[in-house]
N, C-alpha and C positions, 0 to 999 in steps of 0.2 A: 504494500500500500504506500502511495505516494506520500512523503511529510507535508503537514499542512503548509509549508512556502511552494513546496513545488506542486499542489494540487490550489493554490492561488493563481499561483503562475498559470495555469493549466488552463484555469477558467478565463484568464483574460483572453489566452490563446485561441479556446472555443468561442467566445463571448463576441469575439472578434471577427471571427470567421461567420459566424451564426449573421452580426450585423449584416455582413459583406453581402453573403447570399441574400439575406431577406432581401434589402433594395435591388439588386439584380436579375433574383428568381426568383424569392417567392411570392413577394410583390406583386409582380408583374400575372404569375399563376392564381392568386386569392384573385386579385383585380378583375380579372376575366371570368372565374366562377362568378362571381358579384357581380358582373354585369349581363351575365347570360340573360337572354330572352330579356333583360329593358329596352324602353326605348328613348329615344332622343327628347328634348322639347317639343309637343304636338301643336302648341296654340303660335303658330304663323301667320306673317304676311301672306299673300298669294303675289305670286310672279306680277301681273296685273293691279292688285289693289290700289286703288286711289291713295288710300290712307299710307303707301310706304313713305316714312320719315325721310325729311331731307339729311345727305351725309354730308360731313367735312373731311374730307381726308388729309393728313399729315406727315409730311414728311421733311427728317432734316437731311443734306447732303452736305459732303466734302469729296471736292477731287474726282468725280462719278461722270466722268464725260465720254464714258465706255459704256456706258448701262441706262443714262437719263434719257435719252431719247427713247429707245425701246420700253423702258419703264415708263412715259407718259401715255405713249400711243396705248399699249396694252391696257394703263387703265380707265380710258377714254373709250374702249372697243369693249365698252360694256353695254349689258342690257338692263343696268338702272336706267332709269329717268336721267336723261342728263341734266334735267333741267333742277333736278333735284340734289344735285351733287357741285362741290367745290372742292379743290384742288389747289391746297397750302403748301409749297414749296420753299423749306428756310437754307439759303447755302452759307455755311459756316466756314465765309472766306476762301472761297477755293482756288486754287489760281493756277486751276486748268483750264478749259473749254467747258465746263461745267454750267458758268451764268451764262458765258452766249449762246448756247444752245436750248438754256430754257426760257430765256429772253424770244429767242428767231420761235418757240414752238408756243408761248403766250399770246404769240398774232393769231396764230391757228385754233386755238382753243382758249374762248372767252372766260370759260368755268377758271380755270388756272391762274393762281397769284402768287408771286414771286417776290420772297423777301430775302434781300442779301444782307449779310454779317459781313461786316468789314472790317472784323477784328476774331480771332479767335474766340469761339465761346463754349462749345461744346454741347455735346448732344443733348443733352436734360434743358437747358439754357433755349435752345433754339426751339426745342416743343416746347417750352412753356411760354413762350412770345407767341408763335403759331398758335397755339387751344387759346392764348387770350382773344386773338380776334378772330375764332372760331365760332360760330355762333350756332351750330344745328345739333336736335339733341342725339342724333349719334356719330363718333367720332371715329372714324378709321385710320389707324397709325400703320404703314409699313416702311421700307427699307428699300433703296435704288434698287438691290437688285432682285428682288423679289416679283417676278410678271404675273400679274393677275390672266386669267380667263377670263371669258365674258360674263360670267355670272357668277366671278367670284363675290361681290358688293353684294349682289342679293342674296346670296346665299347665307352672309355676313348678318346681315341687316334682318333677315326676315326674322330672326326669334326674338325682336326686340318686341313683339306686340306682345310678349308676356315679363309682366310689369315685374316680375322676381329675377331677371337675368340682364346681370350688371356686363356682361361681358363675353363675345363669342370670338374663338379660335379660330385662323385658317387653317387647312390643309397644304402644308408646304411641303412641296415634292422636288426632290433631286432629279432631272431628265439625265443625267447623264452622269457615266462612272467612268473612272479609266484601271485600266488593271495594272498599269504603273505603281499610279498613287493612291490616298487615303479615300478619293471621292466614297467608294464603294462601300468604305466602312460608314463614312458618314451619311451616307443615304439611309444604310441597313439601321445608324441611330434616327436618323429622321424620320420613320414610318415606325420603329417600334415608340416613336416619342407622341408623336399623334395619336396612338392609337390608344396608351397608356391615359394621356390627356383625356379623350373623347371618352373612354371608359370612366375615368375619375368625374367625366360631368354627367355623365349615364347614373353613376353608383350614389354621388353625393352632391353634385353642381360644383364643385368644387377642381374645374382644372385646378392645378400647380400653377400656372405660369403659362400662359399664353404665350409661342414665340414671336419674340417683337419684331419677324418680317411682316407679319401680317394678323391685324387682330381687330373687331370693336369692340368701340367702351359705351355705353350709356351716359351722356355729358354729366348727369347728376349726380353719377357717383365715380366721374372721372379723377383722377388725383396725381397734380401731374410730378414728378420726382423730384428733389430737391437737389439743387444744382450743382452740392458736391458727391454726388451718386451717379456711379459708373453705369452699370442696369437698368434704366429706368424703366424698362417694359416689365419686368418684374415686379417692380416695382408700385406699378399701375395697376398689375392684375393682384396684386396681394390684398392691394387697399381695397379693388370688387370686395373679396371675401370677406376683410376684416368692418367692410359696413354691414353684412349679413346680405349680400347676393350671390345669386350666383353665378358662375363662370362654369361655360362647355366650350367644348371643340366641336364642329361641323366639318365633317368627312368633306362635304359635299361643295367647300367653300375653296375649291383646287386654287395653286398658284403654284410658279415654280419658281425654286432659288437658284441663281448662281454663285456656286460655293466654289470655292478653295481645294487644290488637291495638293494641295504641299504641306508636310508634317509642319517644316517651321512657322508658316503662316497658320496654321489652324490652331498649333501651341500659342502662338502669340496673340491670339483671337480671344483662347479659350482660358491663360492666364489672366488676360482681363477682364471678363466675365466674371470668372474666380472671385474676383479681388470685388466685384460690386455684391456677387454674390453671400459675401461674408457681411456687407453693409446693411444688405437684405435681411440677413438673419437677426441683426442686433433689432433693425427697426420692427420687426413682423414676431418678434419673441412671443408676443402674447397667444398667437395662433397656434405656438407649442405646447400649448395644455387645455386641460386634457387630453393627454396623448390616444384617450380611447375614441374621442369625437371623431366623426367622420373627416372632418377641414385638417385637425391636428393631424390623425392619424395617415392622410394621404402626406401632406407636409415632410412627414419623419420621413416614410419611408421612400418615398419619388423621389425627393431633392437634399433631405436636411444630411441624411446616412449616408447618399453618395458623396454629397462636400465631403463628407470626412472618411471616406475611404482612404485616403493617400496618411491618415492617420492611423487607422487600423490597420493598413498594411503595416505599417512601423509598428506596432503592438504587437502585430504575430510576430514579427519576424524576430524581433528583439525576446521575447516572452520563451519565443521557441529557441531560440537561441540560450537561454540559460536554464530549459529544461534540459538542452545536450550536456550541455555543461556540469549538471549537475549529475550527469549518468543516466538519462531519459532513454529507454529500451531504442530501438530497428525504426520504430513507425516516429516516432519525432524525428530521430537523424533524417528518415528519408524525406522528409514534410520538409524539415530547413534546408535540404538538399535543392528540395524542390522550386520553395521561395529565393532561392539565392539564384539558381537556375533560369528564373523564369525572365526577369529583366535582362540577362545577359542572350537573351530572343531576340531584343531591341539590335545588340551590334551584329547576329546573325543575319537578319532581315535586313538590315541595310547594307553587308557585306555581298548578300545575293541579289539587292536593288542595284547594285555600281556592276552585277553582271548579267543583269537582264534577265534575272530569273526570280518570279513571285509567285507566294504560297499565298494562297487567301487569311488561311490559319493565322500563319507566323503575322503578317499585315493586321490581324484583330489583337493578338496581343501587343504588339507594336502599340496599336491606337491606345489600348486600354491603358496600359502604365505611363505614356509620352501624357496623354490626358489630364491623367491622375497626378503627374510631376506640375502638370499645370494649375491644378487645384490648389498644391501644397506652395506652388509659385506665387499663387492670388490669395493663399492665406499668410502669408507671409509679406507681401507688397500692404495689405489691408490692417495687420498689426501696426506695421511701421506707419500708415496713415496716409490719405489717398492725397496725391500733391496736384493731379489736373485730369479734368474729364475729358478732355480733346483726345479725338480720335483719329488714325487713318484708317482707309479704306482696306478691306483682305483684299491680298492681290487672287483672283479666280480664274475661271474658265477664261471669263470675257465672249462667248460666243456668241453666235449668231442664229435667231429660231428661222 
């Protein structure tokens, strides 16, 4: 029998592990029983109705003169009311071709206003000038590179005619992978991210977090981020909750992103994230209890458990590492064999990327720990204290539909 330090030790090791899995798997398996046979919000708009609300849409840019033109046209080639939508564009100083191009495409499309920053201000900064002279009660925020469908807007808009839903989700889909790079991992997270979402507004109204390419809010319980906060879509969709609405994902509200397929840009995306994501956590504490409530309970286990995975992996490994030590039988040596094993994948995988040979496998643990270093990157930027919200642009595909 193990002595009570090394059967401590033990529990953190399982304890750890137990965390790990829950938000990865078994989260994701309860979630789906839970949502078997629900259905979505029934009390809609119709495609048709008179009564659909006028939108505003929202968007800040920097440096996007690869993506703003096809980003207008697409969500102008809608089948809302045009007459019933406007089109907020804030550029945060860009000094590419960015203002002339959405200046020459303002003659074309009357709905469209365009406010430039002539100084750096940063994301949160610029949506909160743009929702001040917003004026329709629902508001749709996306991101340049984010192409709407033609019926993304409605699809968006139509569950506002039930007076309890502060907030609906897009469907944002990846068109395109390359088996090079990371795209393919981050698609395979961007359809399990939806889907996890859409069930959490199915089980409790309660997405996690709407992603901030493409979302609406209901202006009355819009809340817009405080302007030294990295996140702010997060940050929007927590406050839904935290008034008592609620927030779903809509399958049916397609758009597609232009993402990133380079490890080091998507690290340096997803470090910053990180880092607003921990700001998230201090400002949104309250939604942490009870941890058995449905809001709580999706909270821990979607988002709060994976932030601190890149901690529990440090837990096991250190924990498992002084069960060996202490003379821990076959199955722990092999365990910390394993954890030690498992990131030295990262220089395998990139030894047989420099000779043009890719495993899908080896490329998902690649994503998952480079990820997770980002995490531990953005908890660490965020102790020491967030110094500016200005962003650049991921460098992406850049294609053409």
């Amino acid at each position: 029998m193990l002595p009570l330090v090394d059967a401590g030790v033990a529990a953190v090791l399982w304890g750890s592990l137990l965390l790990i899995a829950h938000t990865y798997v078994l989260f994701p398996l309860l979630l789906a029983r839970l949502a078997r046979g629900r259905k979505q919000n029934q009390q809609v708009y119709g495609p048709a109705d008179p009564e659909l609300p006028p939108v505003d849409i929202l968007l800040a840019v920097y440096n996007e003169e690869q993506v703003i033109e096809e980003k207008i046209r697409s969500t102008f080639a809608t089948s809302y009311p045009l007459d019933k939508l406007t089109f907020y564009i804030g550029s945060d100083n860009s000094q590419d071709q960015t203002n002339a191009l959405i200046t020459r495409l303002s003659a074309a499309y009357p709905q469209l206003r365009f406010r430039p920053f002539h100084q750096r201000t940063g994301k949160p900064g610029v949506m909160e000038a743009l929702s001040a002279e917003a004026t329709a009660p629902v508001l749709v925020l996306t991101d340049a590179n984010v192409f709407f469908t033609p019926d993304t807007l409605y699809h968006l808009v139509k569950h506002f005619r039930n007076p309890h839903v502060g907030q609906v989700g897009g469907n944002i889909l990846n068109p395109d992978s390359r088996h090079a790079g990371i795209s393919g991992q981050e698609k395979a997270y961007l359809e399990r991210e939806n889907l996890l979402k859409y069930q959490e507004g199915v089980v409790w109204g309660a997405m996690i977090g709407a992603f901030g390419g493409c979302f609406a809010v209901r202006r009355e319980c819009y809340q817009p981020a405080p302007s030294s906060f990295i996140v702010d879509d997060f940050f929007i969709s927590m406050a839904v909750l935290q008034e008592g609405y609620q927030a779903i994902n809509e399958l049916e509200a397609i758009c597609h992103e232009d993402v990133s397929d380079k490890l080091p840009e998507e690290f340096r995306r997803k470090a910053r994230i990180s880092t607003g994501n921990f700001q998230n956590l201090v400002a949104f504490r309250r939604l942490l209890w009870p941890p058995w409530r449905g809001v709580s309970f999706a909270y821990w286990s979607h988002k709060v458990l994976r932030w601190l995975t890149p901690l529990l992996l440090v837990l096991m490994l250190l924990s498992n590492l002084v069960l060996v030590l202490r003379g821990a039988g076959w199955f722990y040596q092999l365990m910390l064999a394993g954890q030690v094993a498992a990131p030295a994948v990262l220089l395998l995988d990139s030894a047989l990327h420099r000779l043009n040979v890719h495993f899908r496998l080896l490329r998902f643990i690649t994503h998952f720990y480079s990820m997770n270093m980002a995490l531990l990157v953005g908890l660490w930027r965020f102790l020491k204290g967030v110094k500016t919200t200005v962003w650049e642009p991921t460098q992406r595909f850049q294609h053409k539909r």
